[in-house]
SEROZA-846157 format. One record per residue: z, x, y of N, C-alpha, C in turn; residue in one letter. Coordinates in steps of 0.02 Angstrom, whole numbers, plus 32768, in hexadecimal, padded with zeros to 4 digits. Each point is the difference from the previous one (the first is absolute). Example, Ala and Ser with C-alpha at 12.3 -4.5 7.8 and 13.67 -1.06 7.14 Angstrom:
2
818682947EE480007FD3803B8000802D803CA
7FDC7FEE80358003802A803B80257FD98037S
//
This chain:
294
CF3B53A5FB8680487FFD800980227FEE7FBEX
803E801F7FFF80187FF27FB980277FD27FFDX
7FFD7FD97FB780227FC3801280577FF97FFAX
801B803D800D80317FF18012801C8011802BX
7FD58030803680037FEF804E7FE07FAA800EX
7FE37FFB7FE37FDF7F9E8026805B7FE67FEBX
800F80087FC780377FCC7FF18040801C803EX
7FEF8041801A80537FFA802A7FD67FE88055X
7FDC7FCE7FFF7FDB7FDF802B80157FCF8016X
80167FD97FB580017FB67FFD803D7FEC802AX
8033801F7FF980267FD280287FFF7FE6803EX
7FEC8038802080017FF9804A7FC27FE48022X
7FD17FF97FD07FBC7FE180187FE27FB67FD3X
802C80007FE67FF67FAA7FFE7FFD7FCD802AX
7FFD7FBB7FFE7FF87FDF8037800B7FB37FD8X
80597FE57FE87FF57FD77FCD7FF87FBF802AX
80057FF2804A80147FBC7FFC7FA27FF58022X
7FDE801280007FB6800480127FEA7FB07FDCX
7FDC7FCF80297FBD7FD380057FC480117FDEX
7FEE7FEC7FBA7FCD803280107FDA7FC77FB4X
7FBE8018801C7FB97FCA7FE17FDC80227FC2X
801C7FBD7FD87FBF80347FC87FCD7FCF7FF4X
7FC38029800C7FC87FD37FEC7FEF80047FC9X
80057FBE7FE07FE080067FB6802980037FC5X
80437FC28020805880197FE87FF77FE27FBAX
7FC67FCE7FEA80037FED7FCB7FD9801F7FBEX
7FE98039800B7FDB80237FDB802080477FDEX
7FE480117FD98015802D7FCA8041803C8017X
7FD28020804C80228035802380377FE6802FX
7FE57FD1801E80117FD9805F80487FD87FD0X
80047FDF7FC180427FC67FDE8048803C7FFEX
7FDA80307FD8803A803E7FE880128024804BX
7FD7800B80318020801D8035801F7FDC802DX
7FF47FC27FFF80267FD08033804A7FFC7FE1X
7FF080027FB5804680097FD5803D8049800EX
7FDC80188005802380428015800F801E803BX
7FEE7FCC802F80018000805380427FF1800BX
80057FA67FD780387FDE8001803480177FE3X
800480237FD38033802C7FED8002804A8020X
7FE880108035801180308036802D7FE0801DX
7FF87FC3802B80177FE380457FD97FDD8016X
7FB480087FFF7FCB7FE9802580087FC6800DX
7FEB7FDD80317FE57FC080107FAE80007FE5X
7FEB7FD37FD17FBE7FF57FEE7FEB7FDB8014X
7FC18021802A7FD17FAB7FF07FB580117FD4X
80157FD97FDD7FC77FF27FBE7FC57FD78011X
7FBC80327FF97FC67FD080297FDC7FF17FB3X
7FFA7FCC800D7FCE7FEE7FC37FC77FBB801DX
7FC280047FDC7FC57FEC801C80027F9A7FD7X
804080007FFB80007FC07FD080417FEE8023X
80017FB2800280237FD6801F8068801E7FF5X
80238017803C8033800D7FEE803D7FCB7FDBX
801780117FB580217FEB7FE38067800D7FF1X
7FFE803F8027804C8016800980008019803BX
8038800B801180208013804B7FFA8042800BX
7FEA802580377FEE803180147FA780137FFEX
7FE27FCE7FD57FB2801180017FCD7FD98027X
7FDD8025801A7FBB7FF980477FCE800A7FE2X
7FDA7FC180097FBD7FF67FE37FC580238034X
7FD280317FF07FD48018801B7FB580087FE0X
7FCE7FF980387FCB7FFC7FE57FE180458015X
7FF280117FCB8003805480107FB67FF3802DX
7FBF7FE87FCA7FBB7FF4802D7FEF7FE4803EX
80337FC2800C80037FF0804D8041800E8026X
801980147FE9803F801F802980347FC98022X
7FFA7FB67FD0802D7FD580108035800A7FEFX
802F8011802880567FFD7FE1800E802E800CX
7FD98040801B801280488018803E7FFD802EX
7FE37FF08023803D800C8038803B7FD67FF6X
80097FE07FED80447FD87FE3801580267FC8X
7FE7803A7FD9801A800E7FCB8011805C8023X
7FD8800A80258027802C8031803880108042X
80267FBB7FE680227FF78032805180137FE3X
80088043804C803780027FEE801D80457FD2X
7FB980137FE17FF480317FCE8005803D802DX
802480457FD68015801F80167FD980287FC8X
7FE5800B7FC67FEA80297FD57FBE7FD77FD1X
7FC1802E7FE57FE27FBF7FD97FDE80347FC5X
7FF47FDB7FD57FDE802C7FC77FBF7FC07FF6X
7FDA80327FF77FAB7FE880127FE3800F7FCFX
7FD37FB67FDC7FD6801B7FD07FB67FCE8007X
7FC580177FCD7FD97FCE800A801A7FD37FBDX
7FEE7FBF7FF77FED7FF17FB37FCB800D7FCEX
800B7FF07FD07FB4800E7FD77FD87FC67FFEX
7FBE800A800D7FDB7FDC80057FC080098042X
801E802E802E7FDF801A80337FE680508006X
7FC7800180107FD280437FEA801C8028807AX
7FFA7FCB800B7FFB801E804380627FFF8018X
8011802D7FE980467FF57FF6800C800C8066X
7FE0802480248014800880417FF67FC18035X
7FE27FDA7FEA80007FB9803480437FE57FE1X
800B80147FD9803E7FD47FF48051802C8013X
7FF580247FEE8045802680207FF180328038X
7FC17FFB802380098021804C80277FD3803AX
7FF27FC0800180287FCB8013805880068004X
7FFC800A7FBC805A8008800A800E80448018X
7FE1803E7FF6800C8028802480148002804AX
7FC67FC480217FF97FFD803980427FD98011X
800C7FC77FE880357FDE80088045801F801DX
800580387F9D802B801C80188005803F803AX
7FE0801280197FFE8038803B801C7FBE8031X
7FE17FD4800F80027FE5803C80487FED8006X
801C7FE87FAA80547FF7800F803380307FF8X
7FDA80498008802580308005802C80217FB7X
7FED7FEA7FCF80267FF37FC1801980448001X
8037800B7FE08024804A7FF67FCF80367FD8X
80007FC37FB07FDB80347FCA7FD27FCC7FDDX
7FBF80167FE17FC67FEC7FE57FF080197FB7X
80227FEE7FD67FD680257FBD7FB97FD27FECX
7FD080257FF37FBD7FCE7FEA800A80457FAFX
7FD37FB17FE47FF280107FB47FB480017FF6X
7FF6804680097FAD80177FE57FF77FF67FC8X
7FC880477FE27FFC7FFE7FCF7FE580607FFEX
800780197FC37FF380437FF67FB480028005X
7FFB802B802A7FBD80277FF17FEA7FD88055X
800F7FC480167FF67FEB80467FEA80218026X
80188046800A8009801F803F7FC380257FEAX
7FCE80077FCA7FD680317FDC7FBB7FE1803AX
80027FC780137FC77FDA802F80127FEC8041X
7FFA8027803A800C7FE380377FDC7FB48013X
7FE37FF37FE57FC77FBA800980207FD57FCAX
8027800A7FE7802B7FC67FB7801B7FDA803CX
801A7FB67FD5802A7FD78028803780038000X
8019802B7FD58058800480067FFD8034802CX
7FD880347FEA800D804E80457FFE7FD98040X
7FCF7FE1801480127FE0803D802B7FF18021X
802F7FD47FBD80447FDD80088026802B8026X
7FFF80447FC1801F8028800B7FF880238046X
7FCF802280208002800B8040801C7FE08029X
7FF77FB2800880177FDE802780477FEC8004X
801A80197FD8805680077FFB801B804A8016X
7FDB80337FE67FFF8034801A7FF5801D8042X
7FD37FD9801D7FF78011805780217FBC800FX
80217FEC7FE480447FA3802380268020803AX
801E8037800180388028801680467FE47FE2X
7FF87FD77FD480467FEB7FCC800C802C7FE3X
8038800F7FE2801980297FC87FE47FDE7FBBX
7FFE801F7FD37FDC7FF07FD87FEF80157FD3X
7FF77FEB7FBE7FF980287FB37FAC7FCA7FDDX
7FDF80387FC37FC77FE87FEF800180227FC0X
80117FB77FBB7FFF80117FCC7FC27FF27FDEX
7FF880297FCE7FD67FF37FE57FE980177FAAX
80157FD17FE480057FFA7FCD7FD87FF47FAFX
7FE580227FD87FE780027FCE7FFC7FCC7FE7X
7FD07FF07FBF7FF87FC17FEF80487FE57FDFX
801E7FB88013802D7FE37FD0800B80037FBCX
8036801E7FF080227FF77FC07FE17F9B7FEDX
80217FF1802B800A7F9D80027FAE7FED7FF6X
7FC98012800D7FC47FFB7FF97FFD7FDE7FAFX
801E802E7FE07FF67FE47FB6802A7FB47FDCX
802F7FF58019801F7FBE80087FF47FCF8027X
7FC5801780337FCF7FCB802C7FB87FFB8005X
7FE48022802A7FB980007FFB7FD680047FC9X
8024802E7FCE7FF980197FB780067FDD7FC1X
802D7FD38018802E7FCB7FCC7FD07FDF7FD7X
7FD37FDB800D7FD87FD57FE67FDA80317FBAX
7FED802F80127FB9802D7FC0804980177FC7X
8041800980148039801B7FE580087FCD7FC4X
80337FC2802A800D7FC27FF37FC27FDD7FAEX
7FC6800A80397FD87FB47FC77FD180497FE3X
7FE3802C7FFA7FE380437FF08007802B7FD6X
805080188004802880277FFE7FDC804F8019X
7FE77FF5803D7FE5804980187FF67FFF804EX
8000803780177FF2802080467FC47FFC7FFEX
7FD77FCF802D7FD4800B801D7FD780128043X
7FF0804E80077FE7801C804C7FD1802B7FFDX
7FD9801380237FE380327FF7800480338021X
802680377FD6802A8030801C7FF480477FC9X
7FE17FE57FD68001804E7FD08050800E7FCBX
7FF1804D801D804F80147FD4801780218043X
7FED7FDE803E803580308039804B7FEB7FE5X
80208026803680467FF17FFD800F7FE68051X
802A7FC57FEF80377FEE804E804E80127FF3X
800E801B8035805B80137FFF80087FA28032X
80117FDB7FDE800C7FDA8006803E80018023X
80237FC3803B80278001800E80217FBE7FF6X
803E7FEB7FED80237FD38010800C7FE18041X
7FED7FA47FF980108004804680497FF1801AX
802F7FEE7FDC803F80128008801D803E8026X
7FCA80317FED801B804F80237FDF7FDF8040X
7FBC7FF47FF27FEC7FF8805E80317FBF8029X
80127FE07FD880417FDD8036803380368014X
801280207FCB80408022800F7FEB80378048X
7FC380237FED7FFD802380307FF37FD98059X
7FD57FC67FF67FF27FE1804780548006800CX
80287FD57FCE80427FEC8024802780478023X
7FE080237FEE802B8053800E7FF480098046X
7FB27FEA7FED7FC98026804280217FCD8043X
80067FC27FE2801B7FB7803C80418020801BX
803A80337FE4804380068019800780338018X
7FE5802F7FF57FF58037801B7FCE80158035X
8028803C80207FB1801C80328001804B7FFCX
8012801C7FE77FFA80607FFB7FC57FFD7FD9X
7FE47FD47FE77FAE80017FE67FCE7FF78026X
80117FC780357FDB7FF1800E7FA2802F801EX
7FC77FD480117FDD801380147FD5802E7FB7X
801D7FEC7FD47FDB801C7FC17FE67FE57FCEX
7FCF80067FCD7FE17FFB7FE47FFE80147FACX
80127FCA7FDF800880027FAC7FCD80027FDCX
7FFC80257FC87FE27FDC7FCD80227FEF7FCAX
800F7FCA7FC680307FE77FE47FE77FFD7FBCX
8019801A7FD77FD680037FB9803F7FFF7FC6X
7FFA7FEF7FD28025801D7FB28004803D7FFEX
801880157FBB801E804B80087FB6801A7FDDX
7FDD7FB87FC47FEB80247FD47FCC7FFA8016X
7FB67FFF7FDE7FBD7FF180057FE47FD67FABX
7FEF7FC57FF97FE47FF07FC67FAE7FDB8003X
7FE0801F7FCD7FCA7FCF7FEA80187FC07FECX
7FD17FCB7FEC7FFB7FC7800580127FF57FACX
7FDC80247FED801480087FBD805080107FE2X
8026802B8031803080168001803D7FBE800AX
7FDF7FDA803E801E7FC6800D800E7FC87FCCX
7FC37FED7FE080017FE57FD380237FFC7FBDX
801E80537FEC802C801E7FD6803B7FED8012X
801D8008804C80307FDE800280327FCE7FFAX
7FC07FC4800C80157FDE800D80037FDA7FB5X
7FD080047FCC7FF980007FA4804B801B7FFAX
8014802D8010803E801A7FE5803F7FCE8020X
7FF67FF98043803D7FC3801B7FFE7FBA7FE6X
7FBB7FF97FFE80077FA07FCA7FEA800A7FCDX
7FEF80247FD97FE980067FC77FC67FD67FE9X
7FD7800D80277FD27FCE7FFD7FC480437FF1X
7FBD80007FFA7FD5802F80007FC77FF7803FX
800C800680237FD98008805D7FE080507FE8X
7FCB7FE2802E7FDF8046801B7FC98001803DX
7FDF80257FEE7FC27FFF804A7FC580117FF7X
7FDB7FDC80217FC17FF180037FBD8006803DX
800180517FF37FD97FF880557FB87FDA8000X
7FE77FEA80367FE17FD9801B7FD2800C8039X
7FC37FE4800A7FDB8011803F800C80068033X
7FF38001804480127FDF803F7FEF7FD18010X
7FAC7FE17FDA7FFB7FCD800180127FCC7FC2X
802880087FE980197FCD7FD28048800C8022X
802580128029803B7FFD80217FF57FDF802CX
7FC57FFC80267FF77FE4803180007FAB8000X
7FBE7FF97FBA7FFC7FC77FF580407FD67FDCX
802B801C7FE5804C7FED7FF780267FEC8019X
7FFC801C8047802E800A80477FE97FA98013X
7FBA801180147FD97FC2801F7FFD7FB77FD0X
7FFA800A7FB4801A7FCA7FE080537FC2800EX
80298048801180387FEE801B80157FF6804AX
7FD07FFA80157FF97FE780308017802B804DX
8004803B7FF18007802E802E7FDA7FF9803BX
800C7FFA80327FC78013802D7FDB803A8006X
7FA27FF9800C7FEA80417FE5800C803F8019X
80197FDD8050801080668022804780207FE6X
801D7FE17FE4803C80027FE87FF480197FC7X
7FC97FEA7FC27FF780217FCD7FE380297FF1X
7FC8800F803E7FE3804680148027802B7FFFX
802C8002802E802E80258013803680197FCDX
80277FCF7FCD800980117FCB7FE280277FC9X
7FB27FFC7FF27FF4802D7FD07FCB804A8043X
80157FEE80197FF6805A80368042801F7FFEX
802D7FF5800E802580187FF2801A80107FBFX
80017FE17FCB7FF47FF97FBA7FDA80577FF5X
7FBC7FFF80247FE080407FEF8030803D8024X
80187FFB80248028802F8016803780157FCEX
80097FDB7FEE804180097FB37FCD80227FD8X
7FCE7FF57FED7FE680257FC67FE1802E8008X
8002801580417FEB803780128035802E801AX
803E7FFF7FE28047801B8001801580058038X
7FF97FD48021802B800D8051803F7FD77FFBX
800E7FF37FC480417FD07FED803580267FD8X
7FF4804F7FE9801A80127FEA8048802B800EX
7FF58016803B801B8029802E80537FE27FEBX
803B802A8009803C7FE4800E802D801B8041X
80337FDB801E801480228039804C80067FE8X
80298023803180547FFA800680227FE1801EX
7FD07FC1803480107FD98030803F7FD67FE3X
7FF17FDE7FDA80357FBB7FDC8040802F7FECX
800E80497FEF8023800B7FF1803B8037803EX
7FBB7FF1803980248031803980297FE68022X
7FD27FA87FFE801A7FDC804780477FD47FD3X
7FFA7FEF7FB880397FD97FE9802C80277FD6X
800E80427FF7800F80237FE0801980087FC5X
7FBF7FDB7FDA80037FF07FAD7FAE80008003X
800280177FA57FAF80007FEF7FFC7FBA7FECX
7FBC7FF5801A7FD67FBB800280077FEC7FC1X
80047FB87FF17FF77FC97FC47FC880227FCDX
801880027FC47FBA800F7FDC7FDC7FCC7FD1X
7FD480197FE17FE17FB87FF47FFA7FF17FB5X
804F801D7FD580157FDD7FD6802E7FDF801BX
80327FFD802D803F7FDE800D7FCE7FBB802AX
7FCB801780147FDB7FBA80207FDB7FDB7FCCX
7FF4801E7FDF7FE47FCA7FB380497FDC7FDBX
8033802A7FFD80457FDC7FE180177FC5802CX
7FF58012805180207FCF801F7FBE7FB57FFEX
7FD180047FFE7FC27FE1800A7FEC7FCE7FC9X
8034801C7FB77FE87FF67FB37FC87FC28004X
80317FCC800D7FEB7FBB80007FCB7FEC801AX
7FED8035801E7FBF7FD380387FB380127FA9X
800F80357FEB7FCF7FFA7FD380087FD37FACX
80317FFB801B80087FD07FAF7FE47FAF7FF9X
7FDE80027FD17FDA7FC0800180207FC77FA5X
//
């Protein structure tokens, strides 16, 4: 569909004064979309797994499911994610699925991940089915590796290093901003002429690691670069830092999937559903500067 049939959509299928839950409101994707909820109309409620400190946020335990139902109360819409740190992402968000069916919720966006749907036996495909046979209305993004990756998970080999360290080769990722993936959940949360469909969410471009590293030398002027690496010296990195190990398994398996170019691919999604081309990843190194300057 072209995106400027989606844009003569919007008016009439919005839904601004909507209840509606984001799990995971304090994190990279879940902070910026709760932000952009509230500047719809939305009523938020902001779930976060740490003691609530401002008004409107519900503490939930995603692994035991304390605080669920108090943080689904009332909710009329929810955007669903796992956190990082968990390899079995479907014990943790089949639950709220369930939740939400049982409270009838209007609309459901969950936040996959690309290539998910490539394994019916993965833990997010699961997810994903199980939102999919919910009988909710309902959207399933899924999104390429983070632009933001390199100002977080990444930060440290950047910072004290000055290099990318993964083991990834010279593939390329079309990296996405996760700013765009707020923008689009918030689209996917107000709308319904989408519904019942299925994203994949990427950058416009595709870069090596090496490529990345150029960038970002040119935004701080610093000299970064990259340094590929084993799987088992990623691994043992991961686990130094204390990762948990199915978690860091899982990180450098998927890791091989990037270097085996299944990260390369780009889509028209970010630019169908918000009708602008996606963030690129010089304007995300300009906005980001600071996080690499030491």
């Amino acid at each position: 569909m072209r995106a400027a049939r989606l844009e003569a959509f919007v008016t009439h299928t919005e839904h601004p004064m909507s209840k509606t839950l984001v799990i995971g409101a304090s994190g990279t994707v879940g902070s910026e979309l709760a932000r952009l909820l509230a500047a719809r109309g939305h009523e938020v409620v902001r779930s976060t797994h740490r003691a609530p400190t401002q008004p409107g946020q519900v503490q939930v335990d995603l692994a035991t499911r304390q605080g669920l139902a108090a943080a689904f109360e009332g909710v009329t819409r929810a955007f669903l994610l796992s956190p990082p740190g968990h390899a079995q992402q479907d014990a943790l968000l089949v639950p709220l699925i369930e939740e939400a069916r049982e409270r009838g919720l209007a609309k459901v966006v969950l936040l996959s991940a690309m290539g998910a749907n490539a394994d019916e036996a993965a833990p997010l495909r699961k997810a994903e089915l199980a939102l999919e046979r919910s009988g909710l209305a309902w959207n399933v993004i899924r999104p390429n590796w983070f632009m933001q990756n390199f100002n977080t998970f990444w930060l440290h080999g950047l910072r004290e290093q000055g290099a990318i360290f993964l083991p990834v080769g010279r593939a390329k990722g079309s990296f996405v901003d996760a700013r765009d993936i707020a923008a689009v959940a918030a689209e996917l949360l107000s709308r319904s002429d989408l519904d019942g469909r299925d994203f994949d969410l990427t950058g416009a471009e595709a870069f090596d690691h090496h490529e990345v590293a150029a960038i970002l030398s040119r935004e701080t002027g610093r000299t970064l670069g990259f340094e590929d690496i084993t799987p088992e010296a990623m691994l043992k990195g991961l686990l130094d830092a204390q990762v948990p190990r199915p978690y860091a398994e899982f990180l450098v398996l998927i890791l091989g999937f990037f270097k085996a170019g299944y990260a390369e691919r780009t889509t028209d999604a970010v630019q169908a559903i918000l009708g602008r081309a996606p963030g690129s990843f010089a304007q995300y190194a300009k906005d980001y500067r600071a996080a690499w300057l030491v």
